[in-house]
C-alpha positions in Angstrom: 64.8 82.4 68.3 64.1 80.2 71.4 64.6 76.7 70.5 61.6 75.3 72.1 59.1 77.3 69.9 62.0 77.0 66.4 60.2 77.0 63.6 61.6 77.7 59.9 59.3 79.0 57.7 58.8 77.8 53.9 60.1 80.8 51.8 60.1 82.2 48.1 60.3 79.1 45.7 60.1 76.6 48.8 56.4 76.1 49.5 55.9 75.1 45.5 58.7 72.8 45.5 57.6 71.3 48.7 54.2 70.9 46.3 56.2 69.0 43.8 58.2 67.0 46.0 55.0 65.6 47.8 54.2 64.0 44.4 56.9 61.7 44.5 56.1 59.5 47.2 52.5 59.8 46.0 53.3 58.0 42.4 55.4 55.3 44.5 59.0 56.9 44.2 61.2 56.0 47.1 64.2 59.1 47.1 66.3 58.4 50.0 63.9 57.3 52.4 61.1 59.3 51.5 57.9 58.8 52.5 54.6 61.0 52.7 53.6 61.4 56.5 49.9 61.8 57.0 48.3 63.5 60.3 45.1 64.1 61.4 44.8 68.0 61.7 44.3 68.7 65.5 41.6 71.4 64.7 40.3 70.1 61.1 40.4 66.2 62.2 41.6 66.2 58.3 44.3 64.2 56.7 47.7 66.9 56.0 50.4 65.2 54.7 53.7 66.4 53.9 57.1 64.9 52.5 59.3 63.3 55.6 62.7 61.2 55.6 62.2 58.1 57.5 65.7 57.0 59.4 66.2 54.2 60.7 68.5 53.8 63.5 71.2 51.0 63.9 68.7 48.8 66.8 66.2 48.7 64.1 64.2 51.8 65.7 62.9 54.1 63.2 62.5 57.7 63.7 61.3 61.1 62.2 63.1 63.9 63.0 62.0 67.4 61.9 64.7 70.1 60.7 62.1 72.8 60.2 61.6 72.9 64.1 58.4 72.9 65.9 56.2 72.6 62.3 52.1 71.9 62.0 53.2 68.2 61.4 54.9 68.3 64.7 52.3 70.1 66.6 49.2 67.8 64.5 51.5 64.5 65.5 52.0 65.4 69.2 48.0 66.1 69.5 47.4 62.8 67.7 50.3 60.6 68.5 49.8 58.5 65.6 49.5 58.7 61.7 50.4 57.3 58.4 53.4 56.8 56.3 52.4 56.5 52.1 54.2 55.5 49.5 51.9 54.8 46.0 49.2 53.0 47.1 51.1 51.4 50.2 50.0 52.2 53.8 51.4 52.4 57.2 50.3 53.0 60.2 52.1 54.0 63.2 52.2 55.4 66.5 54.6 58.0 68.1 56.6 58.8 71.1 58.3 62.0 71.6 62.1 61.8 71.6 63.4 63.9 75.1 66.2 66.3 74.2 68.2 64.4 76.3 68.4 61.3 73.7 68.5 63.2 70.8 71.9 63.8 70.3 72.8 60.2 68.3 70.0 60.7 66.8 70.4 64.1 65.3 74.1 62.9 64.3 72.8 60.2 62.2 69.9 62.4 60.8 72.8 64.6 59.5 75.0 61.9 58.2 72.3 60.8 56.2 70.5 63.5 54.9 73.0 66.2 56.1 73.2 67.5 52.4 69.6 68.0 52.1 68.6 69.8 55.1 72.1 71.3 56.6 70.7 74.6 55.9 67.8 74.4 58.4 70.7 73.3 60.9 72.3 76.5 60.8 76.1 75.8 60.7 75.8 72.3 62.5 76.7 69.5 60.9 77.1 65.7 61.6 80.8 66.8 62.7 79.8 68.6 65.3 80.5 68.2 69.2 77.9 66.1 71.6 77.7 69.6 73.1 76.6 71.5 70.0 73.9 68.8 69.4 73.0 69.1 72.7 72.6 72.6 72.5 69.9 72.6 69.5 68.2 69.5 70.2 65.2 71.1 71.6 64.6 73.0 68.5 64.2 69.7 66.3 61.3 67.4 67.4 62.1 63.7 66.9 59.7 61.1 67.1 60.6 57.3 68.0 57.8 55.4 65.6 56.2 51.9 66.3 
């Protein structure tokens, strides 16, 4: 698969816990981070939303980095460049910028030291142990986007 066009598809029991797990940050739950990122569809112009982690990087920057690869969220949040982070009834708004691959590498480190055990599998074998190089190499199949 050719890392700029990665994308891992939801699969057997997947898409319904992704259903269940997008009601957590909707009744106000914080789990590790989670929030419930909201996009404007770039065809529909209607809200998606879907269940993201939210890191936040030792400067303060905070980030949203996307193991599945190059999903609808990505493509929705490139077209619109900004959106929504919920939890309960709180809302945030934000704008994006598009991580280069270049830069990713720290980033994709910390991703995996944080939330390494919940979404190691989507990085096929790499984990935050691995070399500069190895991040390096797979950084253009996980979008990350810098959030102000």
């Amino acid at each position: 698969m050719d890392n700029a066009t990665r994308y891992l598809v939801p699969t057997g029991i997947e898409p319904i816990m992704n259903k269940v797990f997008n009601l957590v940050p909707k009744l106000g739950i914080n789990v590790a981070g989670g929030r419930l990122l909201a996009v404007r569809g770039r065809k529909s112009g209607e809200w998606r939303t879907t269940l993201v982690n939210v890191m936040t990087a030792a400067d303060g920057e905070r980030y949203l980095v996307a193991p599945r690869g190059h999903t609808q969220w990505v493509r929705n949040l490139r077209a619109a460049g900004a959106g929504e982070l919920r939890l309960g009834r709180k809302t945030e708004t934000f704008t994006a910028t598009e991580v280069a691959d270049a830069d990713k590498v720290p980033l994709l480190r910390l991703y995996l030291e944080k939330w390494g055990w919940e979404v190691g599998k989507f990085f096929e074998g790499i984990t935050k142990d691995a070399t500069d190089d190895e991040l390096a190499a797979i950084a253009p199949g996980f979008p990350v986007f810098r959030l102000a």
